[in-house]
C-alpha positions as CSV (number, residue, x, y, z in Angstrom):
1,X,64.6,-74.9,135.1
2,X,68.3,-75.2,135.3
3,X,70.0,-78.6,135.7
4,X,73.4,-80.1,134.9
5,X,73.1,-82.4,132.3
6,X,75.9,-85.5,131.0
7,X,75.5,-86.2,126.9
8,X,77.2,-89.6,127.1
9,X,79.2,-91.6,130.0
10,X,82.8,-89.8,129.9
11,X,84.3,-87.6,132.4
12,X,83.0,-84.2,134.2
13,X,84.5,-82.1,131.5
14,X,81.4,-82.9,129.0
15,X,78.6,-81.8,132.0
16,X,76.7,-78.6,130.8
17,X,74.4,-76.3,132.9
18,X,71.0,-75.7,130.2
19,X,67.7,-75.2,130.9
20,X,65.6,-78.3,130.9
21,X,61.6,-79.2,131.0
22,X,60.3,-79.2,134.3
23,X,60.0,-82.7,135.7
24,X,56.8,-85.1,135.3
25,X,54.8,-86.3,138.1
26,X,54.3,-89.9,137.7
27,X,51.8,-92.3,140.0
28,X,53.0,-92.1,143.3
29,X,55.9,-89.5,142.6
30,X,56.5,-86.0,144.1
31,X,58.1,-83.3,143.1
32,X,60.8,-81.9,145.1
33,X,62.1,-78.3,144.9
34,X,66.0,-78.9,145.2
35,X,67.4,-77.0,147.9
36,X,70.6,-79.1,148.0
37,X,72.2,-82.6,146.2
38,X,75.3,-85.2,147.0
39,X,76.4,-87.1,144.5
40,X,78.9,-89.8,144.1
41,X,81.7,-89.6,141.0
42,X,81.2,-92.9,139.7
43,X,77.9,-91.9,138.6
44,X,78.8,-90.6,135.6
45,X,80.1,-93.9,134.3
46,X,77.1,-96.0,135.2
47,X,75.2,-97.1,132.7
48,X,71.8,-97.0,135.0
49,X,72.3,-93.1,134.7
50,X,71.7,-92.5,130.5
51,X,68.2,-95.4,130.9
52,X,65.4,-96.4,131.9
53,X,64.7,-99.8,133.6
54,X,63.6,-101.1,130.2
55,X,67.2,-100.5,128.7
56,X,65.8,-97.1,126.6
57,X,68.2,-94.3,126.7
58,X,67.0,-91.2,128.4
59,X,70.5,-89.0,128.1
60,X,71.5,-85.9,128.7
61,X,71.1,-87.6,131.6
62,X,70.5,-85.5,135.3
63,X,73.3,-86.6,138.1
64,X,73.3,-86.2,142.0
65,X,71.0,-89.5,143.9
66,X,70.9,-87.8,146.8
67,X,68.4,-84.8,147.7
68,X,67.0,-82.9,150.2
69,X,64.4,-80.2,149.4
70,X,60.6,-79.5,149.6
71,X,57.4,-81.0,148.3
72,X,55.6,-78.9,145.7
73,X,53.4,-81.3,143.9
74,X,51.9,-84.9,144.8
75,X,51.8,-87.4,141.9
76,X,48.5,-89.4,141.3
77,X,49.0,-92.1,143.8
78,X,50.8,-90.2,146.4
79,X,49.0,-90.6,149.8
80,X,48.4,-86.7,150.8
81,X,48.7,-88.1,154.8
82,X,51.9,-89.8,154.0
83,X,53.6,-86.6,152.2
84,X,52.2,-83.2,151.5
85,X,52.9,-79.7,149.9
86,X,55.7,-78.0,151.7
87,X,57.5,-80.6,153.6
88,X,60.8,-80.8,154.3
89,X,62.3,-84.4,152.6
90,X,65.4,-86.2,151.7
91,X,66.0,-89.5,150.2
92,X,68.2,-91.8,147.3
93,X,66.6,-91.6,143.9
94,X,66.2,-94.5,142.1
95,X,69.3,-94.8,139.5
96,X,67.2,-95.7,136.7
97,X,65.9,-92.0,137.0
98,X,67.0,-88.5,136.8
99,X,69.0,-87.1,139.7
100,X,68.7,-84.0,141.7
101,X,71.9,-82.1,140.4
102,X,68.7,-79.7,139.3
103,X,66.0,-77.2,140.4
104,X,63.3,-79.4,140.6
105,X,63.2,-83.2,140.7
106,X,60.6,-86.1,140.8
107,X,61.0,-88.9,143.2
108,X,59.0,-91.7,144.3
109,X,57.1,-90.9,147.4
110,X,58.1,-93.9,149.0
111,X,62.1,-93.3,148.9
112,X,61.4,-90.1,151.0
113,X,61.6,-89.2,154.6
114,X,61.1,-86.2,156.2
115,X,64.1,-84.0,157.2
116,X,64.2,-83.6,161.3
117,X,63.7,-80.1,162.3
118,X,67.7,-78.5,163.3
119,X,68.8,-80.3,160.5
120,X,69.6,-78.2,157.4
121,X,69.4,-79.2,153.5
122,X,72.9,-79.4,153.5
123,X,73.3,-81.6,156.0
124,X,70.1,-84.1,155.4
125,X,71.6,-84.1,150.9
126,X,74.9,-85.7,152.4
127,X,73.6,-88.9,154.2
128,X,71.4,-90.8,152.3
129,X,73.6,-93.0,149.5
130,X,76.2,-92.9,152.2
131,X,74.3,-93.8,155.6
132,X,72.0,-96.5,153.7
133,X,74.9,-98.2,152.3
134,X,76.5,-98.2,155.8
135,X,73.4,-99.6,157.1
136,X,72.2,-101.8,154.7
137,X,76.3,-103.2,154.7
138,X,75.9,-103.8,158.1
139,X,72.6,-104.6,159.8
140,X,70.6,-105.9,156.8
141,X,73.4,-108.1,154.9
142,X,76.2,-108.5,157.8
143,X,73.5,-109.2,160.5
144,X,75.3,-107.4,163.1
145,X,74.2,-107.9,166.8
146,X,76.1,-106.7,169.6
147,X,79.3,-108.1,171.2
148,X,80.4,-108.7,167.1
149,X,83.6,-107.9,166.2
150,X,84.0,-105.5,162.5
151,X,85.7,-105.1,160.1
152,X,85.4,-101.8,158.6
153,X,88.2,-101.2,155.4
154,X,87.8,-97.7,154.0
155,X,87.1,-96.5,157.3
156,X,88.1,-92.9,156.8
157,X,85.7,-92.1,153.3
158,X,81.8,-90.9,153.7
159,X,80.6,-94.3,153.9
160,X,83.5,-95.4,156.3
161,X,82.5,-93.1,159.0
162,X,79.0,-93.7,158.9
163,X,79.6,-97.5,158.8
164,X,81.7,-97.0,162.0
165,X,79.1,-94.7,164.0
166,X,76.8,-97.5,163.3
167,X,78.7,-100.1,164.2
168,X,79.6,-98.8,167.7
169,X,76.3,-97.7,168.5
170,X,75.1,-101.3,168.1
171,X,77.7,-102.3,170.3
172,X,80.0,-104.3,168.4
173,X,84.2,-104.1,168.8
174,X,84.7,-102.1,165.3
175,X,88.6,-102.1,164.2
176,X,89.1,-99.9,160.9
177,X,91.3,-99.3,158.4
178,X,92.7,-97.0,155.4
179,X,95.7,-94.8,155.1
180,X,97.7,-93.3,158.0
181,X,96.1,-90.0,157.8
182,X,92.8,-91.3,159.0
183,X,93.3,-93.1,162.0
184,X,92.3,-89.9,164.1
185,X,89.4,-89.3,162.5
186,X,88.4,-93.0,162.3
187,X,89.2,-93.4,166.3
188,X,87.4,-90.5,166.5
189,X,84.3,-92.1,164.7
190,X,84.3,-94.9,167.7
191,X,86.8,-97.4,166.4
192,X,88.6,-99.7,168.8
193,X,91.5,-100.0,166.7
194,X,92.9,-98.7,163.7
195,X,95.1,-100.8,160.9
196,X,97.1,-98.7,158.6
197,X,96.9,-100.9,155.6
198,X,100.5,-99.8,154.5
199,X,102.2,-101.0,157.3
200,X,100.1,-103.3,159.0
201,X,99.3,-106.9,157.9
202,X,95.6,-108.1,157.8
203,X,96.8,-111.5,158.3
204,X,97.0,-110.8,162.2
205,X,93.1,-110.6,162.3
206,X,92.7,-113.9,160.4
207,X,89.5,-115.9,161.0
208,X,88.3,-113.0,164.2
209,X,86.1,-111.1,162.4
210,X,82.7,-111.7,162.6
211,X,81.5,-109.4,160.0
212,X,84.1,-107.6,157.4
213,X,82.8,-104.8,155.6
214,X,84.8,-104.0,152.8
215,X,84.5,-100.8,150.5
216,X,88.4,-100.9,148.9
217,X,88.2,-104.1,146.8
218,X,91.0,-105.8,144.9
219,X,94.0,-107.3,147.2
220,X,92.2,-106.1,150.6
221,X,89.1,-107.8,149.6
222,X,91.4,-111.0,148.3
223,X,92.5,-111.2,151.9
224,X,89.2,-110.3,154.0
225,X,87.9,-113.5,153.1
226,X,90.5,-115.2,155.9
227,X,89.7,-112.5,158.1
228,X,86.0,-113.9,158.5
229,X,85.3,-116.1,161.7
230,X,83.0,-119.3,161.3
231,X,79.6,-118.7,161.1
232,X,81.0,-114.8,160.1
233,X,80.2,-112.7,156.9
234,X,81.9,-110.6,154.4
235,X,80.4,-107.8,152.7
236,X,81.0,-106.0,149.8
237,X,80.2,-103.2,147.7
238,X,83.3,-103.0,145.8
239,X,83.1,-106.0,143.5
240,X,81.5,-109.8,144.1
241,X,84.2,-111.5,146.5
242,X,85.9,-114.3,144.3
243,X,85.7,-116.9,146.9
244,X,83.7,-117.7,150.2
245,X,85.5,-118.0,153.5
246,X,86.1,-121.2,154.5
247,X,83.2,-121.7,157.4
248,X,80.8,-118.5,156.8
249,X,79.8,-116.4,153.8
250,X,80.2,-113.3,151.4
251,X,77.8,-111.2,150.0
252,X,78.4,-108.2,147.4
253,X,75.2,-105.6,147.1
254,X,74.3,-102.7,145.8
255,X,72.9,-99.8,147.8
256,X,68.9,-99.5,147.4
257,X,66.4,-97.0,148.6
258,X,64.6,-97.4,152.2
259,X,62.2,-95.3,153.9
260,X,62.6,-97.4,157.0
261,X,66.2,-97.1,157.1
262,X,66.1,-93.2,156.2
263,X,64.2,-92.3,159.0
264,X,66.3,-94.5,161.8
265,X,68.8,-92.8,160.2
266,X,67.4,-89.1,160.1
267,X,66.4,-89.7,163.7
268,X,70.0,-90.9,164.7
269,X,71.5,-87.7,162.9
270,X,68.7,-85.6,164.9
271,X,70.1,-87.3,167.9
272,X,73.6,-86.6,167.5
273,X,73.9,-90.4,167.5
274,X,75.8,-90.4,163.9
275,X,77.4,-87.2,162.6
276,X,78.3,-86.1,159.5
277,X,81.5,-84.1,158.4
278,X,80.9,-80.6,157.3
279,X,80.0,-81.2,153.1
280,X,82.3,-79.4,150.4
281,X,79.4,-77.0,149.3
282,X,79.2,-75.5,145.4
283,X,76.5,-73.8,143.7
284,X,74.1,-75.9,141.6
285,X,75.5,-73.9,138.7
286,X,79.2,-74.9,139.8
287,X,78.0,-78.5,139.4
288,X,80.6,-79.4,136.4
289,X,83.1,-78.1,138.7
290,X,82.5,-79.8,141.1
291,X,82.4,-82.7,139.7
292,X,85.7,-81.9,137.6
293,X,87.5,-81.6,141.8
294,X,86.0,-84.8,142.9
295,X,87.5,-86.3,139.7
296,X,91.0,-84.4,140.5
297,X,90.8,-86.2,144.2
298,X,89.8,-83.3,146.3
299,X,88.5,-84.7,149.4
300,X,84.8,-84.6,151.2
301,X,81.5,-85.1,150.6
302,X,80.5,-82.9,147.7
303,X,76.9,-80.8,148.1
304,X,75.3,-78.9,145.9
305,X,73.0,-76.0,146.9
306,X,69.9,-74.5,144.8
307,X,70.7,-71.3,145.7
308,X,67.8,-70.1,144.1
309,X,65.5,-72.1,146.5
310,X,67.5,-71.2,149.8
311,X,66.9,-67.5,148.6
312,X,63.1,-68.1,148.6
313,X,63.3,-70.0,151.7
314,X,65.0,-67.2,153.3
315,X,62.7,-64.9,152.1
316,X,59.5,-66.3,153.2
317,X,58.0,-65.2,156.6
318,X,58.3,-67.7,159.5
């Protein structure tokens, strides 16, 4: 099969398209047919992509977490009433693993849900990283309940919007941030208010915040810990917050894979309760290019279609 492969950490410019094994079922895996994959740039630098969880390297290493495709095979293990042959799934693979920016992948059963009919591959590749961070951020970590006021910085990026659709719908005030150019889109998301972080001071929303959910890091994060009300919480997935606020807590995460969440989230998508923008779509075999833009700063979520497979789907009487 045809994958893009990295030899090392480094930059996009070393990815390769080559013809690789076919992937190994292991107990309770399945194997996926790609039809598309997201992935996230910072991938390529982290060390979880080039081994195993035992520390043994396993580069050329396979990028993309985020898939969307169809069952061909069950591993041993893999409940046949749970998942079976032909069904249409997403989900976050493991980083410890190899990703989906390839033909075929396998994934553990249990990080899978099944894509809701209407929704394309395109679509269901593009939330899961994205829309489980947002969640997880939010509901399992910040504890939010309605009537809460958020905190959302970053509010215009993939994870951003998500985090704000989620927000709203759970009834909470939600007051984002970011640069100028995104306070349409971010209003647009369901934000109360927007703060342009170059002009605006976050000292003004000092100790009203009952959850802050912060995805920019550095100086923004410095300050969102006076931001946090008592009894409030700061959340992070840009780097550990250096200090606690004064009369609540902070917690820094990183993003792990949830059936439960995938499917409250695949059924929220269904429902036109969250929406996703419309993904910056390459061929698989365009992968190091695409990955080469995202490093250049192009903007959007980046997908990645097995054009092969969506040629055989096509194909296939309905």
């Amino acid at each position: 099969m045809n994958a893009a492969r990295m030899p090392r950490p480094g930059r996009a410019a070393e990815m390769m398209i080559e013809t690789t094994p076919y992937p190994r079922a292991s107990v309770g895996d399945v194997i996926i047919e790609v039809h598309a994959a997201a992935f996230t740039p910072g991938e390529l630098d982290w060390e979880p992509t080039y081994v195993d969880r035992a520390g043994r390297d396993r580069s050329p290493a396979i990028p993309a977490r985020d898939v969307s495709g169809v069952v061909v095979e069950l591993g041993f293990g893999t409940n046949p009433s749970d998942l079976r042959v032909g069904d249409r799934v997403f989900g976050m693979i493991d980083r410890y693993r190899d990703g989906a920016a390839a033909e075929y992948v396998a994934v553990e059963a249990r990080d899978l849900a099944l894509v809701p009919d209407g929704v394309e591959h395109t679509q269901a590749a593009a939330l899961p990283m994205s829309g489980l961070t947002a969640w997880q951020a939010l509901m399992v970590h910040g504890g939010l309940t309605a009537g809460q006021r958020v905190v959302i910085h970053g509010a215009g990026g993939a994870v951003g919007q998500l985090a704000v659709q989620i927000a709203r719908n759970a009834g909470a005030e939600v007051i984002g941030t970011g640069r100028a150019h995104d306070r349409k889109l971010v209003v647009d998301c369901g934000a109360t208010t927007f703060l342009d972080l170059a002009e605006q001071p976050l000292a003004a929303l000092n100790g009203t915040a009952d959850l802050v959910f912060d995805m920019i890091g550095g100086e923004i994060l410095a300050q969102s810990t006076a931001l946090v009300a008592p009894g409030g919480t700061l959340v992070s997935i840009a780097a550990p917050p250096a200090t606690q606020p004064p009369a609540g807590r902070a917690v820094y995460f990183i993003v792990e894979p949830n059936r439960t969440q995938l499917i409250e989230l695949a059924r929220s998508l269904a429902a036109g309760e969250i929406t996703l923008p419309a993904p910056v779509l390459y061929p698989l075999t365009d992968a190091p290019q695409a990955f080469k833009d995202k490093e250049n700063g192009v903007p959007g979520k980046f997908v990645l279609r097995n054009e092969n497979a969506q040629s055989r789907a096509a194909s296939q009487p309905r």
